[in-house]
DRENPA-3360 file (N, C-alpha, C; in nm, 2 decimals, always signed):
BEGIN
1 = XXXXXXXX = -0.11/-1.48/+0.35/-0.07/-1.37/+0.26/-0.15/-1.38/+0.13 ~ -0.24/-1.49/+0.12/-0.28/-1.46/+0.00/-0.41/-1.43/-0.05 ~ -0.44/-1.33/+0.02/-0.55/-1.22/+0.03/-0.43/-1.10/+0.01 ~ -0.32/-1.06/+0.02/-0.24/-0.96/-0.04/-0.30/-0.93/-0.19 ~ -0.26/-0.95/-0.25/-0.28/-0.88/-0.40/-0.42/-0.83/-0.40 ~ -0.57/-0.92/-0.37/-0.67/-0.85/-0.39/-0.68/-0.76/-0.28 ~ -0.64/-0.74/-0.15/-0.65/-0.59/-0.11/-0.59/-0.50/-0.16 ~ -0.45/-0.51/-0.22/-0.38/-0.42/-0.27/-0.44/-0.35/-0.42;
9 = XXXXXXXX = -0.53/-0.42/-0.45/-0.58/-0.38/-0.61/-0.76/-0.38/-0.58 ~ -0.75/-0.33/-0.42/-0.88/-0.27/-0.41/-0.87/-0.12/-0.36 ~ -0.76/-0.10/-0.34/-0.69/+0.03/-0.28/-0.67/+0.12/-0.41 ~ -0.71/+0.26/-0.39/-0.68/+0.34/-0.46/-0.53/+0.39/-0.47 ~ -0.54/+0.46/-0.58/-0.44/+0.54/-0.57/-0.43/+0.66/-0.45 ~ -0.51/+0.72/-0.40/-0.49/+0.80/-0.31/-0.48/+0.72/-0.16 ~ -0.51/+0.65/-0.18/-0.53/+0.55/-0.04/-0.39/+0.44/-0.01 ~ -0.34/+0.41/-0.14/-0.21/+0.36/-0.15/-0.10/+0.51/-0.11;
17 = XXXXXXXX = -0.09/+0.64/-0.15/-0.03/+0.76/-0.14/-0.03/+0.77/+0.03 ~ -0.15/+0.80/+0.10/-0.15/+0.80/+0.21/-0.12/+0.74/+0.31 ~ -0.14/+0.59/+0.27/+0.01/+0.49/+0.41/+0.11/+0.54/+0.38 ~ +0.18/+0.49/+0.25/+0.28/+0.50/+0.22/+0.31/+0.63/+0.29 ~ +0.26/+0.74/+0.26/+0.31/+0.88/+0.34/+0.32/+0.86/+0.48 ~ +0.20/+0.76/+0.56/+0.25/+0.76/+0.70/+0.35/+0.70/+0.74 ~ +0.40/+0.59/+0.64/+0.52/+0.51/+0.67/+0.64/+0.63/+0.61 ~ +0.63/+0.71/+0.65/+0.79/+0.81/+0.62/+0.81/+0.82/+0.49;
25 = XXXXXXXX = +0.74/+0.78/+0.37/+0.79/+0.79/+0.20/+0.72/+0.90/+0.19 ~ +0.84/+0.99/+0.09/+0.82/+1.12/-0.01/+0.80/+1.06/-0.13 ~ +0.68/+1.10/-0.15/+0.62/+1.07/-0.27/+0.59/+1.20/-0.37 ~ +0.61/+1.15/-0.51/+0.58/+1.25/-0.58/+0.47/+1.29/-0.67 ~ +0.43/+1.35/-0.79/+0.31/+1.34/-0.85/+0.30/+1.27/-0.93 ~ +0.47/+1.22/-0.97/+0.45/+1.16/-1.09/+0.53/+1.04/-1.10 ~ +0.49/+1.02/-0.98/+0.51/+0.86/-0.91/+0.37/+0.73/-0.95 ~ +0.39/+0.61/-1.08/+0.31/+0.58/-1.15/+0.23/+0.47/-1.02;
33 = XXXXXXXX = +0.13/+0.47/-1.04/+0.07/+0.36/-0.92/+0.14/+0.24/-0.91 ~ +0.20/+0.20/-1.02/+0.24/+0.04/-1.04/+0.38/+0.09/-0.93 ~ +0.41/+0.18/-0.89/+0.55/+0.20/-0.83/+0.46/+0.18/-0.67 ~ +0.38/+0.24/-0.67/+0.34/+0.28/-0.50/+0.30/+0.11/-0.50 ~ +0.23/+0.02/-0.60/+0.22/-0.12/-0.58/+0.31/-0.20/-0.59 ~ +0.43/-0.15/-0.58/+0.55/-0.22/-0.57/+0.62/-0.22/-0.43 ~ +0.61/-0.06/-0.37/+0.67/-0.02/-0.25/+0.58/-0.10/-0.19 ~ +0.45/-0.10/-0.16/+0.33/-0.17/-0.07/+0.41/-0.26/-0.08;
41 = XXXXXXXX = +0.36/-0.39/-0.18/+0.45/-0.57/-0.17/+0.56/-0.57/-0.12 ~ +0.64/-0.48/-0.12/+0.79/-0.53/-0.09/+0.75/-0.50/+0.07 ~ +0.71/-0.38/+0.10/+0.72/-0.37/+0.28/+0.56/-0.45/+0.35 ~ +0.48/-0.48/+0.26/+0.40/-0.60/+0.34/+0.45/-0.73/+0.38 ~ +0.58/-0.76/+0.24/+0.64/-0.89/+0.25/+0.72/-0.90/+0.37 ~ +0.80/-0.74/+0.40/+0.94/-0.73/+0.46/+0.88/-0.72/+0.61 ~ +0.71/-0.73/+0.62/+0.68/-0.66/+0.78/+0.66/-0.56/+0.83 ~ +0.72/-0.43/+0.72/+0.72/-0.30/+0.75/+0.60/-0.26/+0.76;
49 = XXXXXXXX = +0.49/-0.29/+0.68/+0.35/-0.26/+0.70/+0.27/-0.41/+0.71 ~ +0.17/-0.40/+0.82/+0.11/-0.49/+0.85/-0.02/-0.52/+0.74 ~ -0.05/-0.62/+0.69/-0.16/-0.63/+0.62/-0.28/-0.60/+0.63 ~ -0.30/-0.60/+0.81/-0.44/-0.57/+0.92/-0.43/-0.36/+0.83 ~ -0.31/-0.32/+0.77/-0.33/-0.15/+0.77/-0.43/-0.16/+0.64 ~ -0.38/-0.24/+0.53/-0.43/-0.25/+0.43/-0.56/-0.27/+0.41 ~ -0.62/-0.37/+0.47/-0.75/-0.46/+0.51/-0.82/-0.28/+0.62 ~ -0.75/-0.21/+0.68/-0.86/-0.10/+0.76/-0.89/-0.01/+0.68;
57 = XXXX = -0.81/+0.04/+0.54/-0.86/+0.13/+0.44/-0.95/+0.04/+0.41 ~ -0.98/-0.05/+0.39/-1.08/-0.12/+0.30/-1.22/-0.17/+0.37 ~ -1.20/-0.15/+0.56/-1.32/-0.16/+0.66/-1.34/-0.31/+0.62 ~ -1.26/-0.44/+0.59/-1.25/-0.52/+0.59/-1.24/-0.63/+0.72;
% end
């Protein structure tokens, strides 16, 4: 896990918006990135999202 943070803070903002959207979250416009970098960590920790999704935005 501890390649976590530097994928997560190589990921855009729109690239962070778009999992999150395929994982079922309504997101809004004025939803601050530090929030979508919060939802990310909690469900990479929890398993909800796999790290391998993170690492394919990034062709890693």
């Amino acid at each position: 896990m501890q390649k976590f943070p530097s994928v997560l803070y190589l990921l855009n903002a729109a690239q962070k918006r778009a999992l999150l959207e395929r994982h079922g979250y309504t997101l809004h416009d004025d939803d601050a990135e530090s929030d979508l970098d919060f939802t990310l960590a909690e469900d990479v920790a929890s398993g909800a999202i796999a790290l391998q999704e993170l690492e394919r935005l990034l062709d890693l």
